[in-house]
N, C-alpha and C positions, 0 to 999 in steps of 0.2 A: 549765401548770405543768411538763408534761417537757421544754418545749424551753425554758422559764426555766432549769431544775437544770441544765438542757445547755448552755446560755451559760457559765454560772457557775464550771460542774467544769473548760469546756475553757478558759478564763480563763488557769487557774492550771498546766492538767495538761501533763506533757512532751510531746513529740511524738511519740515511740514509743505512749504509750497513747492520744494522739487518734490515729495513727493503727490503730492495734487498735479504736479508736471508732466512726471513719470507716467501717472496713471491715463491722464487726457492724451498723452501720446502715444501711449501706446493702443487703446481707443480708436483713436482718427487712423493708424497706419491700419488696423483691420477693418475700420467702418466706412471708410471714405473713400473718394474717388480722387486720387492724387495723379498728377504727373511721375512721369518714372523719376527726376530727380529729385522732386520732393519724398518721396516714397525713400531712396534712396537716402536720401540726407534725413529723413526721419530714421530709418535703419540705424544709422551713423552713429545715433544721438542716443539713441536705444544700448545701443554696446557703448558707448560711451555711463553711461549709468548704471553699469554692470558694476566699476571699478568705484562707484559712489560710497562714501564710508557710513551711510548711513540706512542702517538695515530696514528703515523703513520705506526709503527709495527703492529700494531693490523690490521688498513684498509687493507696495503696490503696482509695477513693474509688470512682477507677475501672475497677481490677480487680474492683471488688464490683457496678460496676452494667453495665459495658462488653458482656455477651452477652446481655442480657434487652432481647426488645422491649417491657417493661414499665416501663425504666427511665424518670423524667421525661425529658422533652425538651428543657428549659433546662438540666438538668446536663450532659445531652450535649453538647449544644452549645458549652457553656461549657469544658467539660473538653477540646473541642475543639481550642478555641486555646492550652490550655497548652503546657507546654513540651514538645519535642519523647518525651521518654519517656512521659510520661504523655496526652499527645494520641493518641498511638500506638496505647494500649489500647484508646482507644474509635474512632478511623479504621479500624482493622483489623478490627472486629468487629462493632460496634453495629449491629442491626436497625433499631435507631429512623430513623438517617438518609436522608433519599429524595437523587432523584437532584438536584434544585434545590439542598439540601445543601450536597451532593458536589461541585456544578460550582461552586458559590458562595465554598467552600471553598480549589477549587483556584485561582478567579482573584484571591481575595484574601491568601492565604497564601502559605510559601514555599516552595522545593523538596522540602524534606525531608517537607512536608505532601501535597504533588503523591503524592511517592514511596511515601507508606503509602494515599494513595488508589487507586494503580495499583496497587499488594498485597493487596486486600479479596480477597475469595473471589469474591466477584461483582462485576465491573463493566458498568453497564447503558452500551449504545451511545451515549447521550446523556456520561455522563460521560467513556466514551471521546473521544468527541469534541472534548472541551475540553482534553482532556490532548493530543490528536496536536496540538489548535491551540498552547496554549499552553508544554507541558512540554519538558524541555530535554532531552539524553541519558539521562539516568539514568535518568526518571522514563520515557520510552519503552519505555529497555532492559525495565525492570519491569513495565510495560504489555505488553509484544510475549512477555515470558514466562512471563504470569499465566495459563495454562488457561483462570480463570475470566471473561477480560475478552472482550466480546463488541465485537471490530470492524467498524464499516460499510466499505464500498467505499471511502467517501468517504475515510473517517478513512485507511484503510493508504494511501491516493493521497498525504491530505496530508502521512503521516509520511515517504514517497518524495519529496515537496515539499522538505519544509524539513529533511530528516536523511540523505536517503539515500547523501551525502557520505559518514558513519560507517560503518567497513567493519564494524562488529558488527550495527548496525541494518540496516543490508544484509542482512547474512548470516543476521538472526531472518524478516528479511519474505522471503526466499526458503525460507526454509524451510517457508514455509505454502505446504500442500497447494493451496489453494484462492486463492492469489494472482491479481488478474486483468490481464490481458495489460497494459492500459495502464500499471499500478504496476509489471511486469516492464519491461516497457521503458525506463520513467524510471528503475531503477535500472541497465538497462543504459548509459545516457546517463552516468550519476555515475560509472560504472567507465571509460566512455570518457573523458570532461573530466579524472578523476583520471591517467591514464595520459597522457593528451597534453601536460599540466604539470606531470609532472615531469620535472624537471633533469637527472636519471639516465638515463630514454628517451631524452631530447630529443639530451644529448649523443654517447649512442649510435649513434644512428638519424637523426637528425638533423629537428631543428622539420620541414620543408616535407614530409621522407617521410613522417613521425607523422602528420601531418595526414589525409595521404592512406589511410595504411593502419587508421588506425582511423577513417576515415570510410568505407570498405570492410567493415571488420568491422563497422560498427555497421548498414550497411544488413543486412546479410548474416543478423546477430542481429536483426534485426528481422523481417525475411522469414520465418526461422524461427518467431520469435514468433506472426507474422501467420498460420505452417500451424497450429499448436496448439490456436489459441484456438477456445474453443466458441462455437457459432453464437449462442447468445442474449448472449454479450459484444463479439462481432462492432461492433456499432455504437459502443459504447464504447471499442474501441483504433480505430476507424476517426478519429472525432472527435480521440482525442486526438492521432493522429498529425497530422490535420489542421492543428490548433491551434499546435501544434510545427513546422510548416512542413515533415513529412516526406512528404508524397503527392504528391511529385515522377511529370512523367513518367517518369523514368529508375524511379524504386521502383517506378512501378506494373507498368513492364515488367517489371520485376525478378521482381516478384509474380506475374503473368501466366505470364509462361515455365517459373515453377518451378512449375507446377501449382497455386498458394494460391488456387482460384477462389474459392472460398466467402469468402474475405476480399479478394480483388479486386472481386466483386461489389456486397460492401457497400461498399468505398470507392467506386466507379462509384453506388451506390445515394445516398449522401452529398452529393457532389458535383452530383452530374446532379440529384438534388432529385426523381427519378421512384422509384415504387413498386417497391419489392423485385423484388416476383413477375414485373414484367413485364421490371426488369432482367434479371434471371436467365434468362429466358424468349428474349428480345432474345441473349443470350451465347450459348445452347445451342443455337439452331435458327434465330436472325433472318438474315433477309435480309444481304447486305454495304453497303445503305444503311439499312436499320437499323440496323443496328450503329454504322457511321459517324455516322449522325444522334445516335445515344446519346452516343459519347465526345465529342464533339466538342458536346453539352450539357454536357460535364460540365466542358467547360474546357479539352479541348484542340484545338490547333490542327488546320485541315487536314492539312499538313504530316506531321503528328506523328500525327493520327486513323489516315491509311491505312495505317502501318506499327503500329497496335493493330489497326486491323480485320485484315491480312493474319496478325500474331501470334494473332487469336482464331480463325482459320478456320485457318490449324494444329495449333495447341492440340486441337482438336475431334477432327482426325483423328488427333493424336499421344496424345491421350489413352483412346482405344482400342485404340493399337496397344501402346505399354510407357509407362508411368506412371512407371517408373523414373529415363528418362537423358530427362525431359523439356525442361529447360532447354536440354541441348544439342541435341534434333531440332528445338526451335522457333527456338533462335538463329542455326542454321548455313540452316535454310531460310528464314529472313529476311535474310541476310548474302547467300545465294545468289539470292538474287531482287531486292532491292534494290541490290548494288555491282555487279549484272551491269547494270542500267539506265543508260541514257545521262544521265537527269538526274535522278539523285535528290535530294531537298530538302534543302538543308546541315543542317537541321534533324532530319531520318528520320537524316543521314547521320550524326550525331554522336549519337541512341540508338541506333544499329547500333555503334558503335562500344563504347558502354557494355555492349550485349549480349555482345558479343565477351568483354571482358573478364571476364565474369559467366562465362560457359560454360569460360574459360580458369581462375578459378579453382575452379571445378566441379572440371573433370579434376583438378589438382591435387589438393584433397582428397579425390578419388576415389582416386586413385592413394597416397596417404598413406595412406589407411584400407588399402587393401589392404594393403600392405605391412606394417603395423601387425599386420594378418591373418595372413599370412605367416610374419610373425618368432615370432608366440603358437605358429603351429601347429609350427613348429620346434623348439622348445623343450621 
């Protein structure tokens, strides 16, 4: 009989009092102590107002049921798809929703739906996930500045994937503390493709130098990268580098000479397919045909092996004596031992050569920083 009288009155009644209706009922169904058929026949009346053409029944609707995890589950849902104001109330807030929901929601709905599901208080890593796959800028931006949004590895990789073009989105996922090396990387790659195309570089500096010079920066930023990372991520920028075509002999000298053992190891660990422990083991105290025998499972040539084994067996002693200006004691004592030799492999001969160029722009920013040093203490 009350959801009869309640068909009837809202028939006739304006929309300002169903919406004062909407609201006080849905109110009493979570604050009250009803019998189950009143309960029930309040339900009723509730989905019934769902199909109300007037979108201010609806909002209040779900301003009255939108923070109670007690609310029905078909009005949530339903109030869901409404229009963007009034969907709003219950995406941003409602307990009821689980993560199946949330991601269901977001593959089927539009941005503006993405972007109040990236603004909940809590977003669980599974829904993250669906937004770094599917969601467009806005809805990331919103996502990468929610506090409350809990991101996987995976997820900030694939927002560095498909976004990290966008100097904002950039500059959110650098800003997290806990970024892991391979996601750093790939947005150092976006910084460098964005700077090699443009017009403005290009005509300055001209295409063929750009190339060179930020393929120089970009080893260089990587190497650094490569000294940072913590040992249990280790395998995962080794991989990714891999994957990327970047564990060139020439980086891995690169890597070598500048002291990065811990991340030279694992790439050797990687590639060569043998056990950590005994690489590492092989690096610090093996034999010089052990060693040999190592790189040279790992992919590289004879040629190319004895001028890593001769780099690890200085490495050894230079890293006891100053850890500091390592690059350039390992690179001028490989330069000096190999261009004095009558035949060295045109192969040795040209990573000598890339060495050279590594220790020449060492000095370099050796010498910049100081002077930088210099001008502060003057001042």
């Amino acid at each position: 009989m009350i959801i009869e009288a309640f068909l009837r009155w809202a028939e006739t009644a304006k929309a300002e009092s169903r919406a004062r209706a909407a609201n006080a009922l849905g109110r009493a169904y979570l604050q009250s102590e009803m019998p189950r058929e009143e309960r029930a026949a309040a339900e009723m009346a509730m989905t019934y107002l769902l199909d109300d053409p007037s979108p201010r029944v609806r909002l209040s609707l779900a301003e009255a049921v939108a923070r109670s995890p007690n609310a029905p589950r078909n009005i949530i849902l339903s109030l869901a798809e409404d229009q963007p104001e009034i969907a709003g109330q219950v995406i941003l807030f409602s307990p009821v929703f689980t993560d199946a929901d949330l991601v269901d929601l977001a593959l089927r709905c539009s941005n503006v739906t993405r972007v109040l599901i990236a603004s909940r208080g809590r977003v669980s890593r599974s829904v993250s996930a669906a937004l770094a796959e599917i969601g467009g800028e806005t809805e990331v931006l919103c996502l990468l500045e929610n506090d409350g949004a809990s991101l996987s590895r995976a997820s900030l990789k694939r927002i560095a994937e498909r976004l990290g073009d966008q100097a904002d989105i950039r500059g959110l996922l650098l800003d997290r503390d806990a970024l892991p090396s391979d996601v750093r990387h790939l947005l150092m790659r976006h910084v460098s493709e964005a700077l090699t195309g443009s017009s403005l570089i290009q005509a300055t500096i001209g295409a063929g130098r750009l190339q060179h010079i930020t393929r120089e920066a970009s080893e260089a930023a990587t190497v650094s990268i490569a000294g940072t990372v913590q040992h249990e991520d280790i395998p995962d920028l080794v991989e990714h580098l891999r994957q990327s075509g970047w564990l060139t002999p020439a980086f891995l000298m690169h890597a070598l000479c500048s002291g990065k053992v811990d991340f030279f190891a694992g790439a050797i660990t990687n590639l060569s397919a043998c056990d950590e422990r005994r690489v590492r083991s092989i690096l610090s105290t093996g034999r010089v045909y052990a060693v040999r025998a190592l790189y040279e499972s790992a992919g590289l040539s004879r040629d190319i092996s004895i001028v890593f084994v001769e780099a690890t067996l200085i490495w050894r002693e230079a890293s006891r004596a100053n850890g500091g200006t390592m690059l350039e004691n390992v690179s001028a004592r490989l330069m000096h031992k190999f261009r004095l030799a009558d035949q060295s492999p045109v192969a040795a001969v040209q990573l000598l050569d890339m060495v050279e160029k590594l220790a020449n722009a060492e000095r370099r920013q050796t010498a910049r920083t100081f002077a930088a040093l210099a001008a502060l203490a003057a001042a």
